[in-house]
C-alpha positions as CSV (number, residue, x, y, z in Angstrom):
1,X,114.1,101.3,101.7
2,X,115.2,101.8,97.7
3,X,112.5,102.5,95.6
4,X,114.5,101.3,92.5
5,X,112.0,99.8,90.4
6,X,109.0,101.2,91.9
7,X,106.7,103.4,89.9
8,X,105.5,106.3,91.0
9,X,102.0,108.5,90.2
10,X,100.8,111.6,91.4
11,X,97.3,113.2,90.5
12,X,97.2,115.0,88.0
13,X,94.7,117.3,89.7
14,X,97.3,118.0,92.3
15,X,98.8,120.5,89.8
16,X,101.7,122.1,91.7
17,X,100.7,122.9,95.1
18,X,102.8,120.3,96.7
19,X,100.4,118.9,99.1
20,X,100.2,115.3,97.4
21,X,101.2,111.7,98.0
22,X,102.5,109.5,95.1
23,X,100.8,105.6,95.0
24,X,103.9,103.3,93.6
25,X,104.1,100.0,92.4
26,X,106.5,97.8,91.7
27,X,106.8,95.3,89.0
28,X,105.5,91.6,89.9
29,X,104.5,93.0,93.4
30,X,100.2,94.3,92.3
31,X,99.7,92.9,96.3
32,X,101.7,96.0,97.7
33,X,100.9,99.6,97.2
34,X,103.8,102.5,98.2
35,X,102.8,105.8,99.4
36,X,105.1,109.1,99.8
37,X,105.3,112.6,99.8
38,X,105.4,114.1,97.1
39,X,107.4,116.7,98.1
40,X,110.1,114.4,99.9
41,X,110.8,111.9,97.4
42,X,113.7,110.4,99.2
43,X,111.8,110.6,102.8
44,X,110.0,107.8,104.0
45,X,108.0,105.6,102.0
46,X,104.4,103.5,103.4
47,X,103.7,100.1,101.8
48,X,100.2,99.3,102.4
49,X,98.6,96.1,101.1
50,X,95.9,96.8,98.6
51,X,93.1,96.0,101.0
52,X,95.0,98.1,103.5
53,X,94.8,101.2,101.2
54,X,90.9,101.0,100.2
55,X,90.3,101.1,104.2
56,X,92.8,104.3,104.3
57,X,91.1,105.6,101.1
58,X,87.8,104.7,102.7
59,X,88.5,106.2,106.4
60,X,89.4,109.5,104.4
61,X,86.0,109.8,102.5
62,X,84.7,109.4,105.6
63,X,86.4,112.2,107.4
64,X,88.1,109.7,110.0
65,X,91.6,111.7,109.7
66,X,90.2,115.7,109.7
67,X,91.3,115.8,113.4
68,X,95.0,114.7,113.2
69,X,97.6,117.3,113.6
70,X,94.9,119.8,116.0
């Protein structure tokens, strides 16, 4: 996937530990959000509708995710 025209933002509370995700969006496309790693900015990229990434958001608040990767 390009992500020409996509813009990216990071957290600015993520400082520089590396551990972050950027949230992109592309112009006349508000209905999809892009995630990626931070570090790996020409790795894989996630589009998520909007609704798609308040349930993610949502789950993670929630602690739904703690146990992947054990």
């Amino acid at each position: 996937m390009s992500t020409d025209g996509i813009t990216w933002l990071k957290a600015t509370k993520s400082a520089d530990s590396g551990n972050c995700v950027e949230l992109g969006v592309e112009a006349g496309q508000a209905s999809v959000v892009y995630l990626r790693d931070s570090k790996n900015k020409q790795g894989p990229v996630l589009a998520l509708g909007r609704s798609g990434l308040a349930a993610f958001v949502q789950g993670a608040k929630l602690g739904e995710y703690d146990d992947l990767g054990r």
